[in-house]
Backbone bond lengths (Angstrom), bond angles and torsions (degrees), N, CA, C in turn:
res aa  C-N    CA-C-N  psi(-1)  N-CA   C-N-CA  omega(-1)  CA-C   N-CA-C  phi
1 X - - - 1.452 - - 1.525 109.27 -
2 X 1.065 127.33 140.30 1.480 141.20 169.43 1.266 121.85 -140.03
3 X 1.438 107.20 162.43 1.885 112.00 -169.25 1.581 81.60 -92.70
4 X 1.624 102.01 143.96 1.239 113.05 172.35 1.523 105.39 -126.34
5 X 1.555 126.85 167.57 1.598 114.31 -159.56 1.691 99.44 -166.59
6 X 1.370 105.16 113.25 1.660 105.41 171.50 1.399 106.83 -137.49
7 X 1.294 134.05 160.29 1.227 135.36 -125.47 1.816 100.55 -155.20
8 X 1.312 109.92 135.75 1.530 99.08 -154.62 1.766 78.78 -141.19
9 X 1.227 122.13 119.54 1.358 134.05 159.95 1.674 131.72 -107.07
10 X 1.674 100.58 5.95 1.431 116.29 152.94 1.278 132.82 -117.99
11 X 1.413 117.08 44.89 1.473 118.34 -143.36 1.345 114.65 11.63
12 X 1.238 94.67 88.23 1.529 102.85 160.63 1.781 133.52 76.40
13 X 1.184 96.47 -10.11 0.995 111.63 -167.90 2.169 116.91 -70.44
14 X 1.479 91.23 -27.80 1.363 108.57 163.13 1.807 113.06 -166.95
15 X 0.787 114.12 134.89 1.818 135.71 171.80 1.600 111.35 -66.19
16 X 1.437 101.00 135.67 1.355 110.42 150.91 1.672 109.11 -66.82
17 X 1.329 107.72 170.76 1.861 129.60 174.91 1.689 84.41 -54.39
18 X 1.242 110.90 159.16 1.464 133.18 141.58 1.564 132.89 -41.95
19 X 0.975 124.29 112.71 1.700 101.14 171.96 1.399 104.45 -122.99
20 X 1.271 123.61 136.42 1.763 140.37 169.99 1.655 92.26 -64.40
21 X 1.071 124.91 111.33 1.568 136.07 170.69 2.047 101.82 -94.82
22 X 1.418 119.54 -18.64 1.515 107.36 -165.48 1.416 97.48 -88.66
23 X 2.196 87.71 -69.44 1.464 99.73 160.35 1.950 92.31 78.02
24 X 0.919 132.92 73.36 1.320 136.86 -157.09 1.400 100.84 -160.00
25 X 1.162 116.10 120.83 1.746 115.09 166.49 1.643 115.31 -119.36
26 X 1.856 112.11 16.87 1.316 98.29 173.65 1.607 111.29 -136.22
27 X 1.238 115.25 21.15 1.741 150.30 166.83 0.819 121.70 -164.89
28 X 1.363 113.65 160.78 1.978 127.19 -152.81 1.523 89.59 -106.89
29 X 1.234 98.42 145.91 1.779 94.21 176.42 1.811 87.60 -118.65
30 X 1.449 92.54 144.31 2.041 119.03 -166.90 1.136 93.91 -137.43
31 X 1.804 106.33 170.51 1.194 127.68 131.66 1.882 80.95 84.53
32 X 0.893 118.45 58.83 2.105 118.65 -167.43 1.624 91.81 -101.07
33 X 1.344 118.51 120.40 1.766 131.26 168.07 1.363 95.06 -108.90
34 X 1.470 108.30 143.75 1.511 113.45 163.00 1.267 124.75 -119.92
35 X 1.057 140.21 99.84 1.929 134.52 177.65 1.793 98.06 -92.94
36 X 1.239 69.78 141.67 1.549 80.19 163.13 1.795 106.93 -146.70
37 X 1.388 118.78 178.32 1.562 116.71 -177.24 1.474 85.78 -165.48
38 X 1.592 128.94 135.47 1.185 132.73 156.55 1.288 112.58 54.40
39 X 1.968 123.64 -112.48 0.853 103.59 175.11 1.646 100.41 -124.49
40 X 1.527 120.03 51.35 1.677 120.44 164.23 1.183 100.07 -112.67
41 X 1.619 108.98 136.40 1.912 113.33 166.22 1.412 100.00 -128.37
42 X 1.672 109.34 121.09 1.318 134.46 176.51 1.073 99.53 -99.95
43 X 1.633 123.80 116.50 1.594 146.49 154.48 1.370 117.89 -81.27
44 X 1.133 116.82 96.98 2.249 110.93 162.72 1.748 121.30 -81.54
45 X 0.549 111.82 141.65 1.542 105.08 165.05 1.767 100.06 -151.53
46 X 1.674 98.62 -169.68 1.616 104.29 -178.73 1.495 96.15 -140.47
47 X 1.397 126.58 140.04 1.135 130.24 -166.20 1.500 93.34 -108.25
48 X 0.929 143.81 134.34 1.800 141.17 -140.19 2.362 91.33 -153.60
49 X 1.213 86.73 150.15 1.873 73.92 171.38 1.840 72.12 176.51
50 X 1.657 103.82 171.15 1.170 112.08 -171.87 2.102 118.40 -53.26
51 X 1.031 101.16 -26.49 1.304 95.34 -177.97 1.601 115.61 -151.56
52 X 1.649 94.27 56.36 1.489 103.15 178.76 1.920 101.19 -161.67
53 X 1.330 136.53 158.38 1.215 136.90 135.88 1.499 111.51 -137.55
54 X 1.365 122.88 145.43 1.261 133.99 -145.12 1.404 98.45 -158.51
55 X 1.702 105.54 115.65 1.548 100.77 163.08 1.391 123.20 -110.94
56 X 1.325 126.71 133.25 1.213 141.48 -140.52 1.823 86.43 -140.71
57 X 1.645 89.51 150.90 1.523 92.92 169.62 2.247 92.33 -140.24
58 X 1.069 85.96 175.52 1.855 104.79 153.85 1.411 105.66 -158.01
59 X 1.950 107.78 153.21 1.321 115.98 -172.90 1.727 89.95 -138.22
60 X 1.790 97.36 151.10 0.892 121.10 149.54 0.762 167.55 -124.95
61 X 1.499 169.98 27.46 1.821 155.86 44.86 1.619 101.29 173.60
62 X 1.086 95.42 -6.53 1.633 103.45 -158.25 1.472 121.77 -122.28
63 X 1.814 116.11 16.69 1.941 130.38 -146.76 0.890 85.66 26.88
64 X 1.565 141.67 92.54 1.543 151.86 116.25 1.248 88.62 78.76
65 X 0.854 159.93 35.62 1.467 123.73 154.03 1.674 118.35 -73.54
66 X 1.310 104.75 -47.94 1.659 113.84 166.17 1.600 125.33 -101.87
67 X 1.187 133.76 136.01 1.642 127.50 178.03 1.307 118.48 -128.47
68 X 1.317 107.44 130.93 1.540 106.78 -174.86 1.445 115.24 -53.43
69 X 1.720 103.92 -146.01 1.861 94.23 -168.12 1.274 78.46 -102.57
70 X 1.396 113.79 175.31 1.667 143.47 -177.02 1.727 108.34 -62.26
71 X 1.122 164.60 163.71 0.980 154.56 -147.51 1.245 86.94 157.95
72 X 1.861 95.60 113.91 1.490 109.48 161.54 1.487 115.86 -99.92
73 X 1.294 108.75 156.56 1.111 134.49 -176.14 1.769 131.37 -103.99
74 X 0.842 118.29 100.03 1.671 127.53 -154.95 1.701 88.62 -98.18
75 X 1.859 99.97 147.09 1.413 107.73 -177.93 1.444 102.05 -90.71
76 X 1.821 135.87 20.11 1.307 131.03 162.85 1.247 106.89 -101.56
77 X 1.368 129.64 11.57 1.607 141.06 164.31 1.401 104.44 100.37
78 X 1.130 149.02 -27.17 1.743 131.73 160.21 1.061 128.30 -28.09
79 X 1.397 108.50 145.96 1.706 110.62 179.15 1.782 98.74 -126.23
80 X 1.420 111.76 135.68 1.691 103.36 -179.17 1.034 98.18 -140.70
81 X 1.897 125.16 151.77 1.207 107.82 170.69 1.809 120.08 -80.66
82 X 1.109 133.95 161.71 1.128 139.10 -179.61 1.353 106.75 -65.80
83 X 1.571 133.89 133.58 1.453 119.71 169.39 1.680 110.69 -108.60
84 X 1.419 113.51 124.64 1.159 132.82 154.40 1.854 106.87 4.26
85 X 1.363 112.23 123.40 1.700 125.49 -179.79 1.460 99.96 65.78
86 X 1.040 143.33 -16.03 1.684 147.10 140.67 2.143 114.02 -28.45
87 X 0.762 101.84 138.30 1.858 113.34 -178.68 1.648 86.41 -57.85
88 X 1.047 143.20 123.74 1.568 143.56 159.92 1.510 100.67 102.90
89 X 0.990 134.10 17.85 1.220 132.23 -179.73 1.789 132.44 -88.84
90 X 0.989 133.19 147.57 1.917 108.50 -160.60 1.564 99.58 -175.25
C-alpha cells in the first residue's frame, strides 16, 4: 500500500501526474488524512509492517506540487526526518 497524490488547480477539471509520497517497499502506509488550507497540503498516514506502526506526515507550501521529506512522528512529541533505506523512508 502507498500514499498516492495528484493535484488539481482547476477544481478538477484536470490533474497533475501522480506522485508516490510513502514510496515504501517494507511497510504499508494506512490510515492517509488530508488537510489542506489555501495553498499548504498536510498528508498523515501510518507506516504499519509486522512489528512496527509509525506516523509520519509530509507538507506542502506549494498546493502539492512539491513535498518536503517524510517526517516521522513519535508519540513522546519529536518530529525527525525519515532517512533514505530506513522503514518510512521515500
Amino acid at each position: 500500500n502507498e500514499v498516492l497524490f495528484r493535484a488539481s488547480t482547476d477544481g478538477g477539471a484536470s490533474f497533475a501526474d501522480k506522485t508516490n509520497l510513502s514510496n515504501t517497499t517494507d511497510s504499508d502506509s494506512e490510515r492517509v488524512e488530508v488537510d489542506a488550507d489555501e495553498d499548504s497540503v498536510v498528508i498523515t498516514w501510518w507506516e504499519t509492517n509486522q512489528t512496527d506502526e509509525t506516523p509520519v506526515m509530509r507538507v506542502s507550501s506549494d498546493n502539492g506540487v512539491t513535498f518536503g521529506p517524510i517526517l516521522r512522528l513519535s508519540s513522546n512529541g519529536t518530529i525527525r526526518e525519515a532517512v533514505d533505506g530506513e522503514e518510512g523512508g521515500g
